[in-house]
C-alpha positions in Angstrom: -69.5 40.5 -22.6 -70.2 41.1 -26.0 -66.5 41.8 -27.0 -65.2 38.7 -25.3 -68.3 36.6 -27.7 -66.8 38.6 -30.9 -63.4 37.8 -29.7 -64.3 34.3 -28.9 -65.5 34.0 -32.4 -63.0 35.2 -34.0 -60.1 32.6 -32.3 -62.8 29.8 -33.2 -62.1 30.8 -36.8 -58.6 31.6 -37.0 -58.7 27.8 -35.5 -61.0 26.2 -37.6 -59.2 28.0 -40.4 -55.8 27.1 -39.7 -56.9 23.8 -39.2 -58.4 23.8 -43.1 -55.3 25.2 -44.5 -52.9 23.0 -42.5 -55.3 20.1 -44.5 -55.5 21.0 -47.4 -51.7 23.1 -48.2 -49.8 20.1 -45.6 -50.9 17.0 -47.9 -47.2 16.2 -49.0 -47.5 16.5 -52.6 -45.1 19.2 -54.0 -46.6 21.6 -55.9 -45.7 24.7 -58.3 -46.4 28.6 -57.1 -45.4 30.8 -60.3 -41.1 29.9 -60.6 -41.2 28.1 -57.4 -42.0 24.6 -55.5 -44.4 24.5 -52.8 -44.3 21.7 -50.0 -47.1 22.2 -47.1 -47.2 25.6 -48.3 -43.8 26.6 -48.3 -41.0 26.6 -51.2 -39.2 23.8 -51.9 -35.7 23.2 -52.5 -33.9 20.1 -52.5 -30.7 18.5 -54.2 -31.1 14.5 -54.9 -29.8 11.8 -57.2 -30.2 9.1 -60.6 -30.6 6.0 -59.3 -32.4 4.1 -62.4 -31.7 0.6 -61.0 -33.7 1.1 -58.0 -36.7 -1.0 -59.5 -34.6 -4.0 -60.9 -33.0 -4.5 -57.9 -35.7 -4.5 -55.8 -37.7 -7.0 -57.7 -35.3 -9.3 -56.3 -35.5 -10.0 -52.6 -31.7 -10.7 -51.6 -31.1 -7.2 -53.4 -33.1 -5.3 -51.6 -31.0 -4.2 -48.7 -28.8 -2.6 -51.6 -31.7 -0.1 -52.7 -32.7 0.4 -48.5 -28.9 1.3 -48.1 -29.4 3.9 -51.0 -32.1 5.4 -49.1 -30.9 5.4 -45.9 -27.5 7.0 -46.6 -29.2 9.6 -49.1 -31.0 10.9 -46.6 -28.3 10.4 -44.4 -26.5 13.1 -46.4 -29.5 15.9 -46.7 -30.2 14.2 -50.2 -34.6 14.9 -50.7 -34.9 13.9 -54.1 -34.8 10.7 -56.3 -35.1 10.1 -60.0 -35.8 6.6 -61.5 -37.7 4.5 -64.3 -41.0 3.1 -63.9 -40.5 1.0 -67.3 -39.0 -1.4 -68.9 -40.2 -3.0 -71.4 -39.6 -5.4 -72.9 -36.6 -8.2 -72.7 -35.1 -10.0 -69.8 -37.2 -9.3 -66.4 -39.2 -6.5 -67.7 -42.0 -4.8 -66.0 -44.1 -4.9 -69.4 -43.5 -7.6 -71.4 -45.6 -6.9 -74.1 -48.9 -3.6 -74.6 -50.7 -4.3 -71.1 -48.8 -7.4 -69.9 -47.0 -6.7 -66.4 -44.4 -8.5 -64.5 -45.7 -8.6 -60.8 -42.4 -9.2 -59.5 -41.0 -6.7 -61.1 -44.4 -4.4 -60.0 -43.6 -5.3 -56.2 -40.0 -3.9 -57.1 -41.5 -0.9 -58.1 -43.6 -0.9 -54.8 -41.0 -1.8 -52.5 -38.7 1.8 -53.9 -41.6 3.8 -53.1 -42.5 2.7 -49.7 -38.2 2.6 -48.9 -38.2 6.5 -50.1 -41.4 6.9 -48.2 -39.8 5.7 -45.3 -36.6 8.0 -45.7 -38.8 11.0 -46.4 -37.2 11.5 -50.2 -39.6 12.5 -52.8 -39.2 10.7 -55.8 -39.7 11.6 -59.8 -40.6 8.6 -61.8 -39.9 8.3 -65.7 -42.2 6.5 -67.9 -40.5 5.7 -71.1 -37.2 5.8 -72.5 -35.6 7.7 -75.5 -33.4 5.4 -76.3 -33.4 1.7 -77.1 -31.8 1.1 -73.4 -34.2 -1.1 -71.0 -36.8 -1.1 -74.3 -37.8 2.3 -74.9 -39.9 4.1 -77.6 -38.0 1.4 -79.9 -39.9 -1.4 -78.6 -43.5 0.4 -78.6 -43.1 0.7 -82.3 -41.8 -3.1 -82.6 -44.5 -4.1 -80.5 -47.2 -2.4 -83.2 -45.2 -3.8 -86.2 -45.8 -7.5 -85.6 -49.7 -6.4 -84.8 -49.5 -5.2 -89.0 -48.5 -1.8 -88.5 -46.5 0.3 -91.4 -44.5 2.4 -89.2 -40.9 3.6 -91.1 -39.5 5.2 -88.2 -38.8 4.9 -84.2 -40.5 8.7 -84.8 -43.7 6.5 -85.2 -43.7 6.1 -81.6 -44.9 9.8 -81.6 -47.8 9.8 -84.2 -49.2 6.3 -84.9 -52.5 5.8 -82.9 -52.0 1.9 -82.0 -48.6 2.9 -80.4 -49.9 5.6 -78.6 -53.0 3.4 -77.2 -50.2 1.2 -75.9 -48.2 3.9 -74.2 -51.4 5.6 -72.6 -52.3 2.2 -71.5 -49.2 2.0 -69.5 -49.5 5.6 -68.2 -52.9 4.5 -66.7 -51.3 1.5 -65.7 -48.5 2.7 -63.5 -50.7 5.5 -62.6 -53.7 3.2 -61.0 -51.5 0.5 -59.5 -52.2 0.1 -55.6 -48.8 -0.3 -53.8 -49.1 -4.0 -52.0 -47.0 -2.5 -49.0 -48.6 0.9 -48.4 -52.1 0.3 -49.8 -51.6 3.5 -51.6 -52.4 3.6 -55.4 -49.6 5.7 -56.9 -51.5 8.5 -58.1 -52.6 9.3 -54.6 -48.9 9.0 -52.8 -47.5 11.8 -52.3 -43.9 10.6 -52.2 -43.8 10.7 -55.8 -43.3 14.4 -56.6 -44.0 13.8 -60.4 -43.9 12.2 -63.7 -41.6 12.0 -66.6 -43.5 11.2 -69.6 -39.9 10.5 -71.4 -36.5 10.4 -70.8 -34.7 13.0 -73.1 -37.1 13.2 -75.9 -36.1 13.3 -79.5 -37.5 13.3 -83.0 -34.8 13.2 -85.7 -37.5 13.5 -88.7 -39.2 16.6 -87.3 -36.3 18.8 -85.7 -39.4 21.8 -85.7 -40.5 20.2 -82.2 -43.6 20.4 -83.6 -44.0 16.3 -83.5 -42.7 15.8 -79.9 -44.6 19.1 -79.0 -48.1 17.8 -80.3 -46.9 13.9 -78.3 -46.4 15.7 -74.6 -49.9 18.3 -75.2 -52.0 14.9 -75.9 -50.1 12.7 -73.5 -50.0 15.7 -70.1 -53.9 15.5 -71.0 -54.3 12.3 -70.6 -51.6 11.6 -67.5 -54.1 14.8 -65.7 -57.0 13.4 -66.5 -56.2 10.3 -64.2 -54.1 12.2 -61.7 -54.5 15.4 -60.4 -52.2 15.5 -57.9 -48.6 15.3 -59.1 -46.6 17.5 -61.3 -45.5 16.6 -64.8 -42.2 17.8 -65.8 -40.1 17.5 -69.6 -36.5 18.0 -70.7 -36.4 21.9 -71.3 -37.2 23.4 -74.8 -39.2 26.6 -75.1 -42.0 24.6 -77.1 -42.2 21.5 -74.2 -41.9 23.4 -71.3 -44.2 26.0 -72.1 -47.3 23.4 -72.6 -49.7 24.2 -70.1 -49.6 20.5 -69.1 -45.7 21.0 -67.8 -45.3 21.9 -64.9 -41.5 22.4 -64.6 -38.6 22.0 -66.5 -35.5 19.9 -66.4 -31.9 20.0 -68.0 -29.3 17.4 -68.4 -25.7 18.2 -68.5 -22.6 16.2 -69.9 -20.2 18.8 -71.4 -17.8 16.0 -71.5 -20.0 14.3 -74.0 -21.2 17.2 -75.1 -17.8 18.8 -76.4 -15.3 15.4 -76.3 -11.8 16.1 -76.9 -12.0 19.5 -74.8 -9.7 20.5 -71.4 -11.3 20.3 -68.2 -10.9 24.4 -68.5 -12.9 25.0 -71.9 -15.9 21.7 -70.4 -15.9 24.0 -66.9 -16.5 27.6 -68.6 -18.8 25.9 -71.4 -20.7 24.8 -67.9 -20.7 27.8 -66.1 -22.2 29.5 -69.3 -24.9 26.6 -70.1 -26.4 26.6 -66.5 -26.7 30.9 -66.3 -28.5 30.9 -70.0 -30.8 27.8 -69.0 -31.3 29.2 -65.4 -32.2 33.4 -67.3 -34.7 31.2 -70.1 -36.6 29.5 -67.5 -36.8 32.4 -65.5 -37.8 35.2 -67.8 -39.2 33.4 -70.9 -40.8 29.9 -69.3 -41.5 31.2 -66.0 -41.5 27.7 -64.2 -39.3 25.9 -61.8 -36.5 23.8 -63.2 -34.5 21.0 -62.0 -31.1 19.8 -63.0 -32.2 16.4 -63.5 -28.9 14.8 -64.7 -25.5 16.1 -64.2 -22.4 14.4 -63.8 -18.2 14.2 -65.1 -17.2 10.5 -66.2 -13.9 9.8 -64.2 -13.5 6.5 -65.9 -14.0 6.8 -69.7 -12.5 10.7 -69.7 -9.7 10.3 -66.9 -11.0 13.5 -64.7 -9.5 13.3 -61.8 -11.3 13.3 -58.1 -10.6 16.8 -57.6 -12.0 17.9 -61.3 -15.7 16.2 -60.2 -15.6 18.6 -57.2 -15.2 21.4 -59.5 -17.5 20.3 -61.5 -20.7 19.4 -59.1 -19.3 23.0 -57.1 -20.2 24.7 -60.1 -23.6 23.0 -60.4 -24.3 23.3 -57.0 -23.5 26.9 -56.2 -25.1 27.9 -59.3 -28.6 26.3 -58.0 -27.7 27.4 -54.2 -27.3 31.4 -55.5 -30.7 31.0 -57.4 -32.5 29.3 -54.8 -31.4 31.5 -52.2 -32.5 34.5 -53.7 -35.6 32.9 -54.6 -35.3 32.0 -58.6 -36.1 29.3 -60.4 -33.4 26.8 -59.9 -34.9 24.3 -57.5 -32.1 21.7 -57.0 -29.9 19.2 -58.9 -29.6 15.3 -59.3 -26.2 13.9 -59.5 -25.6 11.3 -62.1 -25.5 8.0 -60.7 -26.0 7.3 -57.2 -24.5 3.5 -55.8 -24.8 1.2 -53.0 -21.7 -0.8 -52.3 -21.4 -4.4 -53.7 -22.4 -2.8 -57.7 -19.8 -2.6 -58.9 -21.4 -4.5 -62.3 -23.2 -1.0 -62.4 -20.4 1.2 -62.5 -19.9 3.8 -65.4 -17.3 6.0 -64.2 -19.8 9.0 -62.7 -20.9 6.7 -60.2 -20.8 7.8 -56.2 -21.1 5.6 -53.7 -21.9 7.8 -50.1 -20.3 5.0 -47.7 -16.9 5.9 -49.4 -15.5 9.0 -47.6 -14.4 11.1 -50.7 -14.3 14.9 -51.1 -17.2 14.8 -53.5 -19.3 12.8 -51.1 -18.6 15.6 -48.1 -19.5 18.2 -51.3 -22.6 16.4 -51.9 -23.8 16.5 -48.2 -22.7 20.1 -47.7 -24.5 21.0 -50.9 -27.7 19.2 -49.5 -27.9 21.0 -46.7 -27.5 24.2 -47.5 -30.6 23.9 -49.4 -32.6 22.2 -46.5 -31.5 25.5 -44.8 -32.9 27.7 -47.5 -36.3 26.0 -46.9 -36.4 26.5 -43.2 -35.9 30.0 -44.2 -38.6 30.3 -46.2 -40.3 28.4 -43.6 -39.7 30.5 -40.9 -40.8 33.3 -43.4 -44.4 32.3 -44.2 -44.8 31.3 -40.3 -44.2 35.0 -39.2 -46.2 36.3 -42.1 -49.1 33.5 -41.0 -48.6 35.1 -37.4 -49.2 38.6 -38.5 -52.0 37.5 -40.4 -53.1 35.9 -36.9 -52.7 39.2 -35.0 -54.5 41.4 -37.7 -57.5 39.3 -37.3 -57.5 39.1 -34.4 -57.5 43.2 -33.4 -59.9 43.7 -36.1 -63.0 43.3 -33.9 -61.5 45.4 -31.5 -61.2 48.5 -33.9 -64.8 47.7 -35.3 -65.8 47.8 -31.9 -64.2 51.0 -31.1 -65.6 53.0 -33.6 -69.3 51.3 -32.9 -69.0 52.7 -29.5 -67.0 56.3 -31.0 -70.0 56.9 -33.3 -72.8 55.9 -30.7 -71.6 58.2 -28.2 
């Protein structure tokens, strides 16, 4: 009788502890575990996709079928992952229009992306400023503080003067706070957004140390945790950014065709296969965090690469983050550069894909996708035997403390 009590016990615990870690490791949010994602406990692995109109278009209802389309066919194809702006500032139909002045429509936009990837299960990584003078940028935060009497020389001011930082930490907490009007969930508790971009490709032509950006992201991760605790935070690899204790991953962009204009396909696909191993070795042995290909893509319009060239090019990409993943490294997936609906064809730039056109590179995409979603249920399977073993330890334990109770009484 009293072995079956312990016994009894014992499965009550392994119960009520099972139940506590399914609570608190299967909340959704991805998380970081040394060079690896977590999701629910488990790594995570996923290739995805640019889609940086998804806000715009949804802010207008007739338009909005185009971003559900997105979705639905991204997920259609494996495709986990989802990388857009939460800005614009600025301009015609912005989302800010001037320091703390929001465009609901344009807000509701915003909203309606999240619940659509929500709804597709695709987790989504949400950039908060731009570089470049595109859709507003760091460009207009620094116009914006001029006409309220600020000196500022240089776009760089964006980094250092205080009024211009108040602005963009006003919009962090903005974005960050805002309650979704078709989930009810404030966006710093949904875990369908997997993280935050603080800016898209950072640059600081009067300090080329890093020192100025490095100082801008330390401040700025501060303040972005202080509000949120649950999502990641992730910057465009350098060894400075990326080794802030406020990152949490890295990402790379890659363009060799920008990057090196003039060359053969040949010399752009060696210069490739060379740029992804060194970037994939840093982050491994020197930043010892995940990273993400956040942007890659081969412009078939403006360079006249043929169909068959892009499948060379995303194979390269791909099987490069497939052998890492695999084998458990660093290299957590890839985001092609630019994902389409049909009827956009305003929005073309020549590395556009649209999944409803049957193409090589779409059937590539999908393949891609999926052999990472089998990696995870690898892994999965994995920590589930582990879990079990665990299980069947415990459970023996009060058998063997029994045993030698009763050895050393007799």
């Amino acid at each position: 009788m009293k072995h079956l009590v312990v016994i009894f016990l014992v499965l009550f615990v392994i119960q009520k502890q099972g139940i506590l870690i399914k609570v608190e490791a299967d909340d959704g949010f991805v998380k970081t575990s040394g060079v690896q994602f977590t999701l629910n406990g488990s790594p995570f692995y996923a290739n995805g996709f640019n889609a940086y109109w998804l806000m715009y278009l949804a802010s207008q209802p007739s338009e909005r079928d185009k971003v559900s389309s997105a979705f639905q066919q991204a997920a259609d194809h494996g495709l986990k992952m989802a990388r857009t702006m939460a800005f614009k500032d600025g301009g015609d139909n912005p989302l800010q229009y001037s320091p703390g002045s929001y465009n609901e429509q344009m807000f509701q936009g915003l909203d309606f992306v999240i619940s659509e990837a929500r709804k597709h299960g695709v987790k989504l990584v949400l950039s908060l400023v731009n570089n470049y003078e595109n859709l507003g940028g760091r460009k207009q935060y620094v116009e914006w503080a001029r006409s309220q009497g600020q000196a500022i020389s240089s776009d760089d001011g964006f980094y250092t003067n205080p009024v211009v930082k108040g602005y963009y930490k006003n919009h962090i907490k903005t974005v960050l706070t805002r309650r979704n009007t078709l989930t009810g969930i404030a966006y710093k508790d949904d875990p369908t957004i997997m993280s935050w971009e603080l800016i898209n490709e950072p640059r600081c032509p009067s300090d080329l140390s890093g020192r100025t950006i490095q100082a801008w992201i330390t401040e700025m991760a501060s303040y972005l945790k202080s509000i949120d605790g649950n999502h990641l935070l992730e910057e465009q690899i350098s060894l400075q950014i990326t080794k802030s204790p406020g990152i949490d991953f890295a990402t790379v962009h890659s363009y060799p065709d920008q990057m090196l204009p003039g060359s053969s396909f040949e010399t752009l696909l060696s210069f490739l296969n060379r740029w992804i191993d060194n970037h994939i070795q840093d982050t491994q042995n020197t930043i010892k965090k995940p990273v993400m290909f956040a942007e890659f893509g081969l412009n078939m319009k403006k360079f006249g690469f043929t169909p068959s060239q892009r499948d060379q090019f995303y194979n390269t990409v791909y099987s490069k983050i497939y052998s890492s993943a695999s084998g458990g490294g660093v290299a957590a997936g890839g985001l092609f550069w630019q994902l389409l609906s049909e009827g956009m064809d305003s929005f073309r730039d020549g590395y556009e894909v649209i999944l409803s056109e049957t193409s090589s590179t779409v059937n590539l995409i999908s393949e891609e996708a999926k052999k990472l979603i089998r990696v995870r249920k690898m892994y999965a399977r994995l920590r589930n035997i582990g879990k079990l073993k665990k299980a069947r330890e415990i459970r023996r334990a009060p058998w063997s403390a029994s045993n030698n109770v009763n050895t050393t009484g007799n």
